[in-house]
C-alpha positions in Angstrom: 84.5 94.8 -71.8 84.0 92.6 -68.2 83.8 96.2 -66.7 81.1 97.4 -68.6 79.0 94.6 -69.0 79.1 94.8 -65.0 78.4 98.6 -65.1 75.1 98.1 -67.4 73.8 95.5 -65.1 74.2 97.7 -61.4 72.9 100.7 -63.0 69.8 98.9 -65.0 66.6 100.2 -63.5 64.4 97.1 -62.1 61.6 97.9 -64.1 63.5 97.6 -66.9 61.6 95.5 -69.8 58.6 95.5 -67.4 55.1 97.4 -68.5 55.2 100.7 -67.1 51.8 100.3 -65.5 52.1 99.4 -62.0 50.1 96.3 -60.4 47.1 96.8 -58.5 47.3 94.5 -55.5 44.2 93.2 -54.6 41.9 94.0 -51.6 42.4 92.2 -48.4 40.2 89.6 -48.1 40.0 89.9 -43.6 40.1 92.9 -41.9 40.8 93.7 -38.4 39.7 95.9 -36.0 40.0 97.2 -32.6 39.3 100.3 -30.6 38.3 101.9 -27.4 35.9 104.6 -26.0 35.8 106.3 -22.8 32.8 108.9 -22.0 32.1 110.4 -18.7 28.1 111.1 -17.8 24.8 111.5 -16.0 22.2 108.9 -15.9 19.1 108.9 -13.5 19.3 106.7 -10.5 15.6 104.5 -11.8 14.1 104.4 -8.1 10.9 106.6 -7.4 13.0 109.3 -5.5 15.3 109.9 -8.4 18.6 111.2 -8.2 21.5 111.6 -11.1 24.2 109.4 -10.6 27.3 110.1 -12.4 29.5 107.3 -14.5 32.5 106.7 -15.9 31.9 104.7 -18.9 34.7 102.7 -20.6 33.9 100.0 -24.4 36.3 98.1 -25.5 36.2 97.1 -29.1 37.6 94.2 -31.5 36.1 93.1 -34.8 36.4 91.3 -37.8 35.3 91.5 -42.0 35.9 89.3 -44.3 35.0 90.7 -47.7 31.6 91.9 -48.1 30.1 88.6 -46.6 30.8 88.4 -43.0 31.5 90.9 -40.5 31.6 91.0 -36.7 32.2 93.8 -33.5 32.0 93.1 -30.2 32.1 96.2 -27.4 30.3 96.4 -24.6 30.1 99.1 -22.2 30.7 98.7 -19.0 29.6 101.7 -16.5 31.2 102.3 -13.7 29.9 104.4 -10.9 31.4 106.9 -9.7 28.7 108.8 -7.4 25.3 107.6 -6.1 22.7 110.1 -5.6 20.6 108.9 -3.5 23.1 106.3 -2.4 20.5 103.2 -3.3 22.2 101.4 -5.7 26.1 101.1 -4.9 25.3 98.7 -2.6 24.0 96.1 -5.2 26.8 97.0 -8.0 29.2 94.7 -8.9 32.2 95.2 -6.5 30.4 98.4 -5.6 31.4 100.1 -9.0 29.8 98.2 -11.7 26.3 99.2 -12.2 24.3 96.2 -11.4 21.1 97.0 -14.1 23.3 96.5 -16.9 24.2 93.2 -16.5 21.2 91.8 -14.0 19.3 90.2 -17.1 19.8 86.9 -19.6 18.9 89.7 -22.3 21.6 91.9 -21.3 24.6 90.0 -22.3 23.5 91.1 -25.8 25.1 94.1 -25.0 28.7 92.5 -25.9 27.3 92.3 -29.5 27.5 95.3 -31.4 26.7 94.1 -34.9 26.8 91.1 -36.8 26.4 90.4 -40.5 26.0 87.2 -42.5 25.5 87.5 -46.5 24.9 91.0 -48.2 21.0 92.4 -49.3 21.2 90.9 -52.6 22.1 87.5 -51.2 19.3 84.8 -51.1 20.0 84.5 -47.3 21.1 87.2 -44.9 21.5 88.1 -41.1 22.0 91.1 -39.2 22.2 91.6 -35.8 22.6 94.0 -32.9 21.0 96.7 -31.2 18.2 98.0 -33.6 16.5 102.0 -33.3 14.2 101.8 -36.5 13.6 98.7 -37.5 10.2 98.6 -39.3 9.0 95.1 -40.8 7.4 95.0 -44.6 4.8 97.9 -45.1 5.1 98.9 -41.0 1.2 98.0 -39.9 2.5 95.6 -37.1 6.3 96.6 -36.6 7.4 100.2 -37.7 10.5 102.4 -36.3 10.9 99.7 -33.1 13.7 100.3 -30.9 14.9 97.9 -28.1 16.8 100.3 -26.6 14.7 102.4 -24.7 14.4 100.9 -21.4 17.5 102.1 -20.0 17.5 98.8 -18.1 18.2 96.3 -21.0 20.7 96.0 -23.4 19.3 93.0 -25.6 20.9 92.2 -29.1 18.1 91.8 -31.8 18.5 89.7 -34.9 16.8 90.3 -38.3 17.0 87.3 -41.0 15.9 87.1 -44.5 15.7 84.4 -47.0 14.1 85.1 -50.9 13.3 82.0 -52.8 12.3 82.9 -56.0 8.7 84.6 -55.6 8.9 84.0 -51.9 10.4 86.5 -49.3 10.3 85.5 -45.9 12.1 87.8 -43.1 12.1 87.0 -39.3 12.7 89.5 -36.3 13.4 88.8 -32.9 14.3 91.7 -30.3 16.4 89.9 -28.1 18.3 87.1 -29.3 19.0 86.1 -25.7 16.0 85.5 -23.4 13.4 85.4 -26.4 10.7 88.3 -26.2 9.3 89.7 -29.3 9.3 87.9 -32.3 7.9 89.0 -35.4 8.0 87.6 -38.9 6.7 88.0 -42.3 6.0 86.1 -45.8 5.9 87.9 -48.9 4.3 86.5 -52.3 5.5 88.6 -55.4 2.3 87.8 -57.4 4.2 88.6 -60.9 7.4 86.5 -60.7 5.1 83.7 -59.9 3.2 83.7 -63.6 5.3 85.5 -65.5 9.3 86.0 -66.3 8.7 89.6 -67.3 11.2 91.6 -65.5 9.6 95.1 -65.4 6.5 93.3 -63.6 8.6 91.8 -60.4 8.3 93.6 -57.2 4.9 95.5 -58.1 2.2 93.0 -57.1 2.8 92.1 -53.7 1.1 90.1 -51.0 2.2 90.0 -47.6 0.9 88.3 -44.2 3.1 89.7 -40.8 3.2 88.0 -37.3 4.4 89.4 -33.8 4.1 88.0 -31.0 5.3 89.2 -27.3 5.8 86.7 -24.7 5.7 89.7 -22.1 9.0 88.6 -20.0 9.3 90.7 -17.7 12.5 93.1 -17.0 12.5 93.6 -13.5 14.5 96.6 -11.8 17.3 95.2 -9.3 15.9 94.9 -5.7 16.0 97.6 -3.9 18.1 97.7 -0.2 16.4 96.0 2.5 14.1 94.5 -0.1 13.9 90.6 -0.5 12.7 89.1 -3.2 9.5 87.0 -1.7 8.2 90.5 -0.6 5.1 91.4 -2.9 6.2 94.8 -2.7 9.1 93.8 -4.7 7.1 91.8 -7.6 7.2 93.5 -11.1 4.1 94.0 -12.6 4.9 92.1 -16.2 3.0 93.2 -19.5 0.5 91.0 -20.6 1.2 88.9 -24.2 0.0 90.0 -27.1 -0.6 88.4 -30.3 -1.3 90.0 -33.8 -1.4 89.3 -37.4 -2.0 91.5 -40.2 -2.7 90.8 -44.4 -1.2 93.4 -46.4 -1.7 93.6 -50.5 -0.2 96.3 -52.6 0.3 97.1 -56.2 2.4 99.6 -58.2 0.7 101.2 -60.5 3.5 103.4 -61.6 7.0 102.9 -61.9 9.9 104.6 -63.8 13.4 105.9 -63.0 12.0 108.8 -61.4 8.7 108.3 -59.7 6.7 105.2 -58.4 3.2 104.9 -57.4 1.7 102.1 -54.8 -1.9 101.5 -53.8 -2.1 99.5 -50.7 -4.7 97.8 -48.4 -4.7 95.9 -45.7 -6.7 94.1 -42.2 -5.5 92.7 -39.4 -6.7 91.3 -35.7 -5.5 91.0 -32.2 -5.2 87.2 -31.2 -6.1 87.5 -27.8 -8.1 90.3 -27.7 -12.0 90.8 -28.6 -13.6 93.6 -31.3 -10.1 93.5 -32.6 -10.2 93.7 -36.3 -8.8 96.5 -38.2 -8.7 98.1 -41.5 -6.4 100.1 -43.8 -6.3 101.4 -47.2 -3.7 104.0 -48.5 -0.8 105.3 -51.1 2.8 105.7 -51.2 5.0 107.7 -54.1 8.7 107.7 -54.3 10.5 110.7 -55.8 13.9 110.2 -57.1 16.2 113.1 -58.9 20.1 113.8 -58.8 20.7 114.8 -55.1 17.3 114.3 -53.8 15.0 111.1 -52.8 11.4 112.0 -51.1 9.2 109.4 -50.0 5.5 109.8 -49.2 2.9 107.7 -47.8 -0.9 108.4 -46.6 -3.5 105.9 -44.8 -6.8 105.6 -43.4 -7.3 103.1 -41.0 -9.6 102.0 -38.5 -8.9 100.3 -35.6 -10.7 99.3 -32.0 -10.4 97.7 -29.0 -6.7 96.1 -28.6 -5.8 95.9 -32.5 -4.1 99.0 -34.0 -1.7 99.6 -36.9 2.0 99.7 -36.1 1.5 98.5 -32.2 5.4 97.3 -32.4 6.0 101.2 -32.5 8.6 103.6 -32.1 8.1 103.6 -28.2 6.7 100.0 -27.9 9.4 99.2 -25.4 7.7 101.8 -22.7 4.1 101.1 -23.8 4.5 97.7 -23.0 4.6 99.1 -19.2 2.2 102.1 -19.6 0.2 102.7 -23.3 0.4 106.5 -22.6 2.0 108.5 -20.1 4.0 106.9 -17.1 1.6 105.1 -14.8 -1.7 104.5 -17.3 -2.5 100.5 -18.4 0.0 99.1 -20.1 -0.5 98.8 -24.3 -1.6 95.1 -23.9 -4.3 96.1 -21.6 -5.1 99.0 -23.2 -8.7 99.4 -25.2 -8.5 102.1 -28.0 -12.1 103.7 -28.4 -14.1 102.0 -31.8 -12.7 105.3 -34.1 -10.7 106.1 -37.1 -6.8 107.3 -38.1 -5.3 109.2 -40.6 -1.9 108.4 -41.0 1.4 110.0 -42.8 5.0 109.5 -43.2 7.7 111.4 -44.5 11.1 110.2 -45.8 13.3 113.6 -47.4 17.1 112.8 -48.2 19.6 115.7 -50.3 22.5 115.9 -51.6 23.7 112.6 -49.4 24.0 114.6 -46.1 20.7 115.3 -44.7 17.8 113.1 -44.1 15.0 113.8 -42.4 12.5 111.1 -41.6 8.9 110.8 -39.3 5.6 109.6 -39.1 2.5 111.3 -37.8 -1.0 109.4 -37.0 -3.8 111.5 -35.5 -6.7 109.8 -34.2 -10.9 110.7 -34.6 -11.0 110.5 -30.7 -8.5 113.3 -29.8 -5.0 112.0 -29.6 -2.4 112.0 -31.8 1.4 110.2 -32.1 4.4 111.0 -34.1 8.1 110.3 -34.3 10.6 111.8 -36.3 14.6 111.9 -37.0 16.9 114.0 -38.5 20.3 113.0 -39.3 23.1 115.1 -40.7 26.4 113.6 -42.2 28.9 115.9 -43.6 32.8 115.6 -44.6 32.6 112.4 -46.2 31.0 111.1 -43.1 33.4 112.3 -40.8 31.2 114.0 -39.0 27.5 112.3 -38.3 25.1 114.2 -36.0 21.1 112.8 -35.1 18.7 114.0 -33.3 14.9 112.1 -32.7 11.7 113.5 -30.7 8.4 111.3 -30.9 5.4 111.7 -28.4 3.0 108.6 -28.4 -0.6 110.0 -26.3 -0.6 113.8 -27.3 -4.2 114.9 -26.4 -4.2 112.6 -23.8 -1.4 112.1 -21.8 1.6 112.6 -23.5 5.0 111.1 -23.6 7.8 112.6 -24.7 11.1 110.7 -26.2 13.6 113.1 -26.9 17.4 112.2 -28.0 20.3 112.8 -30.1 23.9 112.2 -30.7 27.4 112.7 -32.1 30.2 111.1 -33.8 33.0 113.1 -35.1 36.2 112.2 -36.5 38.6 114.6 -36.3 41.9 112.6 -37.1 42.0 108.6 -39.1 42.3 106.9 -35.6 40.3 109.6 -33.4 37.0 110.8 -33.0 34.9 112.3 -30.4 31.1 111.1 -29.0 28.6 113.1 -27.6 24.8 111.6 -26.6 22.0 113.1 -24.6 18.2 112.9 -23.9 15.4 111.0 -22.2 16.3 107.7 -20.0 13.2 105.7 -18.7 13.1 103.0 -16.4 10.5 100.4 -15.2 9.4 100.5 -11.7 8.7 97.6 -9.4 5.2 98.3 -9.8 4.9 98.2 -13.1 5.3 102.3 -13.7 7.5 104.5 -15.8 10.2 106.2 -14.2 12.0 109.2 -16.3 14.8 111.2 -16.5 17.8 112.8 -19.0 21.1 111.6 -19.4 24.1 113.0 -21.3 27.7 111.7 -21.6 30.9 112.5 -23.9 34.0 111.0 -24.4 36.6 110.2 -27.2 37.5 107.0 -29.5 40.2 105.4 -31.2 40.2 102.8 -33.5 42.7 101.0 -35.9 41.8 98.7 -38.7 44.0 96.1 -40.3 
């Protein structure tokens, strides 16, 4: 009997009396993450007689989420050069290796921030920061599809922060967390939430006044050889500020699971410019069906002297040192002719893998800007491939931005980058100087 009494218990499974359904353990609450890239490429040299130097390019990465509420990466890139064509810049890199222009700037230490996030969308407060390619601000009419990341020169980290308090939304931008440069902000008054608790009116009343403000610091190219810094032939021409403030009002007239309909209108002024004032008035209709989403939006506007809609634009960053072209006045300086704009953008997303995005505004005085994006993400999002070309001054003299990129992963810890296109560079005097760059390399990463 002692014998099989002892034989029941060894062989007795160890579920035994337990429910048959298993227990779901519950998602980490931290995760950890770390990684590294290496990519080898071409960038242009940034003096007048420009060359195409070659780098080796090496980001480290580390990171942190906890939940959905915080999350943090740091990885910045360090360059490392390996030839020097013309040999002008070796001799101010870091250990003769490091290039110099990444790292010569207060702003540029943003660069070891990669993003940051505080709170989620729906929260009543929120942070994001990092570098930023499209970041538009309420209805876009002072900052629309900004990047700080043109000037090949600077690296700055911007912040975006949002706080809604009941009918109140107020959202503040700032471009370089670091040195303090463009700073843009905007309070929004949901008319309807204020007077009545009818949910199905929120969010279609809206009134909305935006701020920006550029203190015009300068970002001066390193010295050149031979060339101290007293000499006025060594001076940076900085961009002059610029102030502007613009009232926005808009109303949905039509709203349902499908389509939505808004009227909008708006003025605005240049602080510190005269015969600024300028005027808007236009629609916007969202589509919305299984697999597809298509936004629309049309304006007219009218603008003059050193006020005009969406200034903070795609290619503010090389405006501020030439409006058009490479070596014209620089957007702060510049005085648009007393004239009219008609104005479109186009937002076109299917089946969750292609979107393609742009704007277009052509001008009553013969010149016309656009900029546009297409992104593809297939396998889950294994693979994520973008490519963006905007001219600002077409008619007059045009400048083109042309870039795109690649990210595919093609095992759980590996992937492969690929990036090329335009590289611009501010000049001691003031002036645009351009180039292309191109690089590829490989990543891994691990998360915990």
């Amino acid at each position: 009997m002692l014998s099989l009494a002892l034989a029941l218990i060894v062989t007795q499974s160890p579920d035994a009396g337990v429910s048959a359904v298993a227990a779901v353990e519950p998602e980490p609450t931290v995760h950890l993450f770390a990684g590294a890239e290496g990519e080898l490429g071409v960038l242009p040299s940034g003096w007048d007689q420009n060359g195409l130097d070659v780098f080796f390019g090496v980001r480290p990465m580390v990171g942190m989420r906890v939940s959905e509420v915080f999350s943090i990466q740091l990885g910045p890139l360090i360059r490392l050069r390996l030839i020097d064509t013309p040999p002008l810049d070796r001799s101010l890199d870091f250990g003769g290796v490091v290039r110099r222009q990444d790292w010569d700037q207060t702003g540029d230490f943003g660069e070891l921030l990669q993003s940051l996030r505080i709170g989620t969308e729906t929260s009543v407060f929120h942070l994001k920061a990092g570098p930023v390619h499209k970041k538009t601000l309420g209805l876009g009419h002072l900052l629309f599809r900004y990047s700080n990341r043109l000037n090949a020169d600077a690296r700055p980290a911007a912040a975006t922060a949002v706080l809604a308090v009941s009918f109140l939304r107020f959202e503040l931008f700032a471009s370089d967390v670091l040195s303090g440069r463009l700073f843009a902000g905007e309070v929004s008054w949901d008319l309807a939430r204020s007077f009545t608790t009818d949910a199905s009116t929120h969010g279609r009343y809206l009134l909305s006044l935006s701020l920006g403000h550029d203190f015009a610091s300068g970002t001066p190219p390193a010295l050149r050889p031979n060339c101290a810094s007293a000499d006025p032939a060594c001076e940076v021409v900085a961009p002059a500020a610029s102030t502007l403030v613009h009232l926005d009002a808009s109303a949905v007239v039509l709203r349902s699971q499908a389509i939505s309909l808004m009227l909008m209108a708006g003025m605005g002024a240049r602080a510190n410019a005269t015969r600024d004032l300028g005027f808007l008035a236009g629609l916007a209709m969202d589509v919305r069906l299984p697999d597809v989403e298509l936004s629309l939006r049309g304006e007219g506007r009218k603008q003059a002297g050193g006020f005009r809609q969406g200034y903070f634009g795609a290619q503010y960053e090389l405006s501020r040192f030439s409006g058009v072209g490479f070596s014209f006045p620089s957007l702060a300086d510049e005085a648009l002719p007393d004239a009219f704009s008609v104005f479109g953008e186009l937002r076109f997303r299917i089946a969750q893998a292609v979107t393609l995005d742009g704007s277009v505004e052509a001008f009553t005085f013969g010149r016309t800007d656009f900029d546009s994006t297409l992104t593809v993400e297939l396998f889950e999002k294994q693979l994520i491939a973008e490519a963006r070309v905007g001219v600002v001054g077409l008619g007059q003299a045009p400048r083109w931005l042309l870039s795109g990129g690649l990210r595919w992963r093609l095992f759980k810890s590996f992937y492969v980058i690929g990036s090329g296109g335009t590289a611009f560079f501010p000049s001691h005097t003031g002036q645009l100087v351009r180039g292309v760059m191109a690089s590829g390399g490989v990543g891994v990463d691990i998360e915990r």
